[in-house]
N, C-alpha and C positions, 0 to 999 in steps of 0.2 A: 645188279643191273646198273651201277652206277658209272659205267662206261656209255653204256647208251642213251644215258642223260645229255651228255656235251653234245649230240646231235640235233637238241632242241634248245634251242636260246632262250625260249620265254621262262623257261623253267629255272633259270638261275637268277631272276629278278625278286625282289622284296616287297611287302606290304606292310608300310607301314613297321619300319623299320626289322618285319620279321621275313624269314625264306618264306618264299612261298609253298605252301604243299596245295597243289593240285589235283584237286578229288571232284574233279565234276568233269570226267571224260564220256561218260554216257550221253553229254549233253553234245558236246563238243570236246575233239582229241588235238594236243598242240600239235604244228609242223615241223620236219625236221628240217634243217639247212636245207638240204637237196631240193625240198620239194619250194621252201621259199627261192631258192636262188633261176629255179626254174622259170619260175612265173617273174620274177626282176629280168630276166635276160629275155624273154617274152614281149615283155612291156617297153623296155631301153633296144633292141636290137633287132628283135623279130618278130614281127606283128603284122600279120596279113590274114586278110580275110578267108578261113579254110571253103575246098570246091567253088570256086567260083573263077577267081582272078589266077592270070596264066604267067606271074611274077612271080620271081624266087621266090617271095617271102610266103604268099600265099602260097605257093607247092610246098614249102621246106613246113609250112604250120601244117597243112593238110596232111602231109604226109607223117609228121609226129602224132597228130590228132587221131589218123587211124592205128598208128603205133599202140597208140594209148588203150584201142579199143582189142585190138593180138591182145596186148600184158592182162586186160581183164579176164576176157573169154581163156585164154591160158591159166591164171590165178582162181576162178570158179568153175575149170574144166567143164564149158559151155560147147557144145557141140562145133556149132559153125560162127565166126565172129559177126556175124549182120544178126545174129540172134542176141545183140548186146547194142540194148538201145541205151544211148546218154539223155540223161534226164538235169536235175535243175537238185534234187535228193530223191529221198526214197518215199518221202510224200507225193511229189509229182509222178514219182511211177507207179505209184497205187494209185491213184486219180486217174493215168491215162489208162489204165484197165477197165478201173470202175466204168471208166464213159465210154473208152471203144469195145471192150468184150459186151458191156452191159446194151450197148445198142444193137451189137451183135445176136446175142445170145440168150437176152432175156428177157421176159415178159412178165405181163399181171399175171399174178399167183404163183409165180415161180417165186425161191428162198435163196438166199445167202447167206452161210452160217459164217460166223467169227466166233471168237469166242472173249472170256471174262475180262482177259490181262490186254488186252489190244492197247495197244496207243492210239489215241484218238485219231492220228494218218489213219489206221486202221479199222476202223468205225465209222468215222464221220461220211467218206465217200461213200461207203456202200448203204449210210443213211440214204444218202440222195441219192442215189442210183434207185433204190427201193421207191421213194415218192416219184421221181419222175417215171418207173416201170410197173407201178401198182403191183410190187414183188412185197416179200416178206423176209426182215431180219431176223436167225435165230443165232441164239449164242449160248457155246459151249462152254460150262462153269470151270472153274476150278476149285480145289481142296484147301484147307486153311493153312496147311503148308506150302501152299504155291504149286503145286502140280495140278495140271490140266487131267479132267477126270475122262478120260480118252475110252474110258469105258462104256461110256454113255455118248458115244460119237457115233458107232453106227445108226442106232435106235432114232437118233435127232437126223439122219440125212434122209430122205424121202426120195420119190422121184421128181418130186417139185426141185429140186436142187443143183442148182448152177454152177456154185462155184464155191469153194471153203475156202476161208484165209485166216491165217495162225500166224505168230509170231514165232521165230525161230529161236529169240529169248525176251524175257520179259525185262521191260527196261525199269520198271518198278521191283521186282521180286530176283529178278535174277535168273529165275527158273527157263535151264536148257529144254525146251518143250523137244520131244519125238519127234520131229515132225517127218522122220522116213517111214514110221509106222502108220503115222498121221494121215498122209500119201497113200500108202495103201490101203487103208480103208477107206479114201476117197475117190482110191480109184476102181477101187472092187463095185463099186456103185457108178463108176461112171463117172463122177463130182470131182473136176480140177482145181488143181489147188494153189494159191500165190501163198510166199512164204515172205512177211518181212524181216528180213536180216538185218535192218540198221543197227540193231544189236547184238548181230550176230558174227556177221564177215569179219569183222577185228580181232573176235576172240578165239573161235573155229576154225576149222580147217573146211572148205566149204567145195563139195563135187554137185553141182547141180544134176548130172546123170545123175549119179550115184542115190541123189536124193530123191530123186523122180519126180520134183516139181514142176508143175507147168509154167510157174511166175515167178522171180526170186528180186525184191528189190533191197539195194541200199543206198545210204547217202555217204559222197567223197570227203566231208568233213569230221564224219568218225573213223574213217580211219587215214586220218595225217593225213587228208590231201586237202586242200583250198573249199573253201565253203561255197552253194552254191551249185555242185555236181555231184551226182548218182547216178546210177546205173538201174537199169532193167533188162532184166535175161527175160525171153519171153521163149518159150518154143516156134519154131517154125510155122506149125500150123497154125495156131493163134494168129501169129503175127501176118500171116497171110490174108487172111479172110477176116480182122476187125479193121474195121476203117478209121482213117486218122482221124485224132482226138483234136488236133491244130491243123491250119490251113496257112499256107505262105510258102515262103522262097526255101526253096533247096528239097524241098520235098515232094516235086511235082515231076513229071515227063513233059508234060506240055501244055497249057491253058486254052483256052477258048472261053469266048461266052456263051457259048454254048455247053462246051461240057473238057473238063480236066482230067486227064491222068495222072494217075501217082508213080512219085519216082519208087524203085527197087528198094528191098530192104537194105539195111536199118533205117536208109533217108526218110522213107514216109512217115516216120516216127517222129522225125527231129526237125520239125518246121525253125524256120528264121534262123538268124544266126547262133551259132551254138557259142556256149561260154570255154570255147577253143583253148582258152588260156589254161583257164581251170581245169577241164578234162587232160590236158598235159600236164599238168601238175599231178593229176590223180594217177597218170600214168607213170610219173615217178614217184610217186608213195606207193605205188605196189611193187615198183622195183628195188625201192629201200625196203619193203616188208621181205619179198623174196631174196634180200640179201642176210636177213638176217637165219637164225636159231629160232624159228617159230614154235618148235616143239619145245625148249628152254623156257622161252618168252610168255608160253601157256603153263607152264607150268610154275614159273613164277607168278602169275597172275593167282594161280588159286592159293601158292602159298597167302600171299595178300591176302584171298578172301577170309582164308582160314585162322591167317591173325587177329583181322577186324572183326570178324565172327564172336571170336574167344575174348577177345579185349572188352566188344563191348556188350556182352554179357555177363560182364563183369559187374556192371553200372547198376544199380537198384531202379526203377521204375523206366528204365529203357527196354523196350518192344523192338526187336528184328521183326519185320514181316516178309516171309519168304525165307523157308526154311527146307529147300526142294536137298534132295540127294544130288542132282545133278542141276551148278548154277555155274554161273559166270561171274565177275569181280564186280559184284553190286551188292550190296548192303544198304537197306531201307530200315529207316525206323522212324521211336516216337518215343519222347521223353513224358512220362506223366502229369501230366498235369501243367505241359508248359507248351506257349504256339509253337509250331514249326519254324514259323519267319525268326522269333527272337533267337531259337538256335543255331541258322543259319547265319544269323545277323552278330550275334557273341562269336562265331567261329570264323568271321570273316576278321576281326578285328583282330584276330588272332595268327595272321594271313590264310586261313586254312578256308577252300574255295569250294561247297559243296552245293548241290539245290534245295530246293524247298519247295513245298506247295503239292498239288496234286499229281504233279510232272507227267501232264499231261496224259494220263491213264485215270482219269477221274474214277469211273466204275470201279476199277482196286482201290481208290480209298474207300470208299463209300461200303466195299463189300467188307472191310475191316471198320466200320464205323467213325473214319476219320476224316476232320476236314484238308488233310494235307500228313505230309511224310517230311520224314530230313531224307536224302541220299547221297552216299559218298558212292561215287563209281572208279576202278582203279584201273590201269594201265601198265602194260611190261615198264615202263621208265618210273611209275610210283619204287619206291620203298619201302621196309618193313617200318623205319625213322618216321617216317610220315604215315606211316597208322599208328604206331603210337602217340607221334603228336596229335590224331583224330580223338585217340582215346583220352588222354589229357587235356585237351580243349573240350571236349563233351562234360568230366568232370567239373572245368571249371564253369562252363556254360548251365550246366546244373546249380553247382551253387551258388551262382550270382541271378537264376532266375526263379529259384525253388520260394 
């Protein structure tokens, strides 16, 4: 893959006088040319207000900005494009569910199941969704290899049950969760289900029919587009009868004080002005994704995993956690006996860029008894060079901290 390196600039800079090897995409994915040169020529030459202003700039933005939303609804084979709402990431479009389906749809004593590995996006709203509707949280465990125990899913959905939300991969463990099967057992009971993909769109191949979810969200800065914007596929119906979660310009028919109408879909979704720049940028990060060998590019990804895997269980008091059959290029662990921070902090110095801490899925550390994790996360432009240099900075980060 070291051809599709030179499409990313930041990737051929140094730290401290070493290359840099890049292993914290899970967090954030660099841009390619294309997608920064989009948003330069945006910013320098065309910049106008999109749906409002009847000036070339604002048509020629408007009309790239719905461009943007065709390349998505096409790229997640979404039914109809107004069922591809632009969001801020994938945390904002789980928030605007939680608060427009949850006023919609839900009441005291009604349940919202999640389950163990969520990312806090994924928890924390349907927290509050739950206090402000006197509903109840339940959540679906997982196994100590990282596999969601999908067997004890029917038996946890009741008819108190609203709505189940799963992650489509766990951004700590790795672990590819089912979630087509997931879907049908949510749906044999009636209980629709959001799927977040932040972790997932990048790595899979992603048919929202096909997957029969009612909610799919991700954010536009993992995969190569500008930070800032995501996306939410919502079904039709949904998106029909929940009421907008924001209030303001571009999302209305008509005002009164008396009483307003909402504009047609996707508008009613997307109050104020939208980050127009950014959603064009993401709409050329999926035209550089669609231009490339996706199935190659997945498939080098798990060679990756498979190196890191074996390399660094090599290492004497080094813990992988998340050891599912079916994962994505993520590798979590824990050195024995030494913090997390100081391993991140030795392997920076080493230029080698990985996270630390609880990464934001606190409940999976805690269910492994840790106060935090290392994670390297890897991308089609990583190489097999730069997991060995992981495994060799681990080594030496060991012996200089043991």
């Amino acid at each position: 893959m070291m051809d599709i390196r030179s499409y990313f600039p930041l990737l051929s800079q140094s730290v401290d006088g070493r290359p840099l090897v890049y292993l914290d995409n899970a967090a954030t994915a660099q841009k390619p040319q294309v997608v920064i040169d989009v948003v330069n020529e945006l910013h320098t030459s065309l910049n106008g207000n999109i749906h409002r202003g009847v000036h070339r700039m604002a048509e020629q933005c408007t009309e790239r900005y719905e461009a943007a939303r065709e390349s998505v609804r096409e790229y997640i084979n979404a039914e109809k494009a107004h069922e591809v709402i632009f969001t801020s990431g994938a945390t904002a479009g789980i928030n605007l569910v939680a608060f427009a389906f949850g006023e919609r749809y839900v009441g005291a004593g009604d349940e919202i199941v999640v389950t163990e590995m969520e990312h806090h996006s994924n928890i924390v709203p349907w927290q509050l969704l739950c206090e402000r509707k006197g509903a109840t949280l339940k959540v679906l465990p997982f196994a100590d290899s990282g596999e969601l125990r999908t067997d004890l899913l029917p038996a946890l959905i009741s008819k108190k049950t609203k709505l189940l939300a799963v992650a489509h991969v766990s951004n700590v463990l790795g672990s590819i969760n089912p979630v087509d099967e997931i879907v049908r057992i949510a749906h044999a009971q009636g209980v629709p289900v959001l799927v977040d993909g932040a972790q997932g769109v990048q790595h899979l191949p992603v048919d929202v029919r096909q997957m029969g979810c009612d909610f799919y969200a991700f954010s536009g800065h993992k995969v190569y587009a500008p930070t800032g914007t995501g996306v939410l596929y919502a079904k039709e119906k949904f998106l029909d009868e929940m009421p907008p979660w924001q209030g303001g310009g571009d999302m209305v028919k008509t005002v009164t004080f008396d009483k307003t109408t909402y504009a047609d879909l996707p508008y009613k979704f997307e109050a104020g002005t939208a980050n127009y720049v950014g959603v064009i940028g993401l709409g050329a990060a999926i035209g550089f994704l669609k231009n490339l060998d996706l199935d190659a590019a997945r498939l080098h990804e798990q060679e990756l995993l498979r190196r890191a895997t074996e390399r660094l269980q090599e290492i004497d008091g080094l813990a992988i956690y998340g050891l599912a059959p079916q994962k994505c290029s993520i590798v979590s662990f824990a050195l024995k006996g030494i913090h997390h921070l100081d391993v991140a902090q030795v392997l920076d110095k080493q230029g080698i860029a990985v996270r630390s801490g609880t990464l934001c899925a606190e409940p999976v550390a805690r269910r492994y008894g840790l106060t935090g994790m290392v994670r390297a996360s890897f991308a089609f432009y990583n190489t097999l060079a730069e997991v060995d240099a992981l495994a060799e900075g681990l080594k030496r980060a060991k012996n200089m901290l043991s």
